[in-house]
N, C-alpha and C positions, 0 to 999 in steps of 0.2 A: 115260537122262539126256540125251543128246547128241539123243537126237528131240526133248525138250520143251524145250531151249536150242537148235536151228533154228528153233522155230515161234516161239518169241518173237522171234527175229532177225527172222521173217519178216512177224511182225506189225508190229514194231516200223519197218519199212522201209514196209511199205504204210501205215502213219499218215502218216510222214512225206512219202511220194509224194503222200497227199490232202492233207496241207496245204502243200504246194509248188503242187500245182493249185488249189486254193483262192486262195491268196494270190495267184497269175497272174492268176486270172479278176477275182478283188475291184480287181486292179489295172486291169484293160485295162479292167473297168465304171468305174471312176471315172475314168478318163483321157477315157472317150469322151462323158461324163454331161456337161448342161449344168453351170453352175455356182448354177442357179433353181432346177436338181431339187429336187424336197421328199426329205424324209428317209423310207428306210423304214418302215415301220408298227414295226417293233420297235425303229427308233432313235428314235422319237416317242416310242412307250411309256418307252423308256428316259430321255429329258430328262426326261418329266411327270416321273417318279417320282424325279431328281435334285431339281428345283424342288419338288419337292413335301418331299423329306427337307432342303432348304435353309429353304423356310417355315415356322416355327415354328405349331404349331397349337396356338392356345389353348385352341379346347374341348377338346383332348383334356390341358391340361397348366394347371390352372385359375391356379395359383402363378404363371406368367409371365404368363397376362393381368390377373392384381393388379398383378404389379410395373412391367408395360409396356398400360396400358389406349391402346386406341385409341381415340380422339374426334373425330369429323368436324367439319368447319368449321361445319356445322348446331349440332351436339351445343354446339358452342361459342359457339357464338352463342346458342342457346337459355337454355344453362343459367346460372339467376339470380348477380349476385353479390350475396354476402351481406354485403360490407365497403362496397358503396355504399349512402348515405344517399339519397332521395330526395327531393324537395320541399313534398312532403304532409309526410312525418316531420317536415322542419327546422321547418316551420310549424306544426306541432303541439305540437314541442317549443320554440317561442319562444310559442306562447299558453300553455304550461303555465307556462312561466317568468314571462313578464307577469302572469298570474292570480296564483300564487304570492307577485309581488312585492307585487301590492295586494293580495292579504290582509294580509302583511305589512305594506305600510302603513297598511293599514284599523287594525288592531292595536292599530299604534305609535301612530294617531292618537287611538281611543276608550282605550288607555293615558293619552295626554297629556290627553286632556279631563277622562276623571276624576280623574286626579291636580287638574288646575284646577279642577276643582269641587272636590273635598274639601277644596284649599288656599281656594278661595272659600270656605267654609262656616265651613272653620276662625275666617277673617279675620270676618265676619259673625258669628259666634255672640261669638267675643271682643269686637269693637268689641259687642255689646247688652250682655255681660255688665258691660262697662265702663260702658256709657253706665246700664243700670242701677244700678250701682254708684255713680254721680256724682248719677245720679237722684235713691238714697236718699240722699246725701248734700246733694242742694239741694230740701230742706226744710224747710218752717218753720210752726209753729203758730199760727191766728189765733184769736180767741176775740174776739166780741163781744157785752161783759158788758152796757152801757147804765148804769144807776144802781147804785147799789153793793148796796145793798137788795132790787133785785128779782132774779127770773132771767134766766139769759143766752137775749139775744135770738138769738144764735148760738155751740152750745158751740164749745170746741177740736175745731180742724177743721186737718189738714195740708194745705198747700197746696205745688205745686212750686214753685220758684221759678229762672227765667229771669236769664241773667246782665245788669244792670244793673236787677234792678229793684228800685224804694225801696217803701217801706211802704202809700202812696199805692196805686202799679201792683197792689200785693196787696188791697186791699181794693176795688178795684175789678172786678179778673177773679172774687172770690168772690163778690161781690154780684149779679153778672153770671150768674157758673154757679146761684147760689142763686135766681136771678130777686127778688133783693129791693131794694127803694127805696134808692137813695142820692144824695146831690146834695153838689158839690163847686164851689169856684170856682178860677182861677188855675190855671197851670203852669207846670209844672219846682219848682225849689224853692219856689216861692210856691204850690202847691198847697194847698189848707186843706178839711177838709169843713165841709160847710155840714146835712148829717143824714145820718141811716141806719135805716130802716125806720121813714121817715114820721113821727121825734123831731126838730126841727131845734134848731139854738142860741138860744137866751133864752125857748125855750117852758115851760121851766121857771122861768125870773126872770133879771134880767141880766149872773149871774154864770154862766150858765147853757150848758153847750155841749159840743163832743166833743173828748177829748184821748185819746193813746194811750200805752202803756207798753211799751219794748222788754226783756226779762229782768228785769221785775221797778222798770224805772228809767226815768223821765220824760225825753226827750230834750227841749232846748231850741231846736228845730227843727221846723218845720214838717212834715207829713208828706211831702210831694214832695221835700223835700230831703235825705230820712236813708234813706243805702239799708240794705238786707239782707243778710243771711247766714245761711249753711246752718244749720238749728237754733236761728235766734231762736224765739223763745216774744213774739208778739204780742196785746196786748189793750188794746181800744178800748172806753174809759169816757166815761160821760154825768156831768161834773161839775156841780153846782147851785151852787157858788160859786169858780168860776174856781180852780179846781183845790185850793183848803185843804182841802177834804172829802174830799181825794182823797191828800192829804200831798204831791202833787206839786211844792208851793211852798214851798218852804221859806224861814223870815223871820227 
């Protein structure tokens, strides 16, 4: 026991005598060394691999280059932003807008038209149906008998009738559309006929001549002077003795 507790004594003393010389020599080499010297090859090695365990390596640790990505000033500059609007877009998006608006107002317009037409139409078809309405309502029948005995030179025949016109105005525009003979002297009230269909006054004797009768009843008035209305019933007689043939004179 006392041999193998000398030789550790003895070991134990010779480590410490090499690193007392160790530490001497390390000493007087760095005291004598420039202060440029580079480092020795194992103290090299040894920074790298400090710097290197300081460096965070991404490919080998993929989680910390998600949470820390590196982007060069290139990378940044390159890469698009997607929050900026362009000038082609805004211009695009104000023709779509204009477009949009005149359809809309194209719409609103052919909207408004035919609304006006149909309110046009409306108004149109009422005002006919009215004026129709008035139409049949200014009407009146003419009938010219001639002598009491023969037949009517012209039956009952409706004719329209225009606001102011007298008995006269009507036997005139039907003889007219009828293309038949008629002759008249005077106007306005003093209107009188003088024939009708080529029979004149006193060719029958000199009681002889043309009267007319409105509903049935001898007016005492000339024919230019007795107007009309809607519904008379007119008829023009050839009397042969100044109207007693005719009862129109009553004595």
């Amino acid at each position: 026991m006392s041999i193998i507790g000398n030789r550790k004594k003895i070991c134990c003393l010779a480590a410490m005598i090499m690193l007392v010389l160790l530490l001497t020599g390390c000493l007087g080499n760095s005291s004598q060394a420039p202060e440029s010297q580079p480092l020795p090859d194992h103290q090299e090695e040894k920074q790298a691999v400090l710097e290197t365990l300081d460096k965070p390596d991404t490919r080998q640790n993929p989680v910390f280059a998600e949470e820390n990505p590196a982007k060069t000033e290139n990378d940044q500059e390159t890469e698009p932003d997607e929050t900026k609007v362009t000038p082609t877009e805004t211009t695009e998006a104000t023709e779509v807008t204009e477009t949009t608006t005149e359809v809309t107002e194209t719409t609103t317009e052919a909207t408004e038209t035919k609304e006006t037409s149909e309110t046009t139409e409306t108004t149109e078809s009422k005002a006919l149906t009215e004026e129709e309405t008035n139409t049949e309502g200014m009407k009146v029948f003419v009938t010219i008998q001639g002598m009491p005995e023969t037949p009517p030179i012209m039956p009952t025949t409706q004719v329209k009738v225009e606001e102011g016109d007298t008995v006269l105005d009507l036997l005139l525009r039907i003889t007219r559309e009828k293309q038949m003979h008629m002759s008249h002297r005077g106007r306005g009230k003093a209107g009188y006929v003088e024939a009708i269909d080529n029979l004149y006054e006193f060719d029958q004797g000199p009681g002889s001549g043309w009267m007319f009768s409105i509903n049935g009843e001898f007016p005492s008035r000339s024919a230019g002077g007795w107007p009309v209305e809607p519904n008379d019933t007119i008829t023009w007689w050839y009397t042969l003795d100044a109207g007693r043939d005719l009862e129109a004179v009553k004595e």
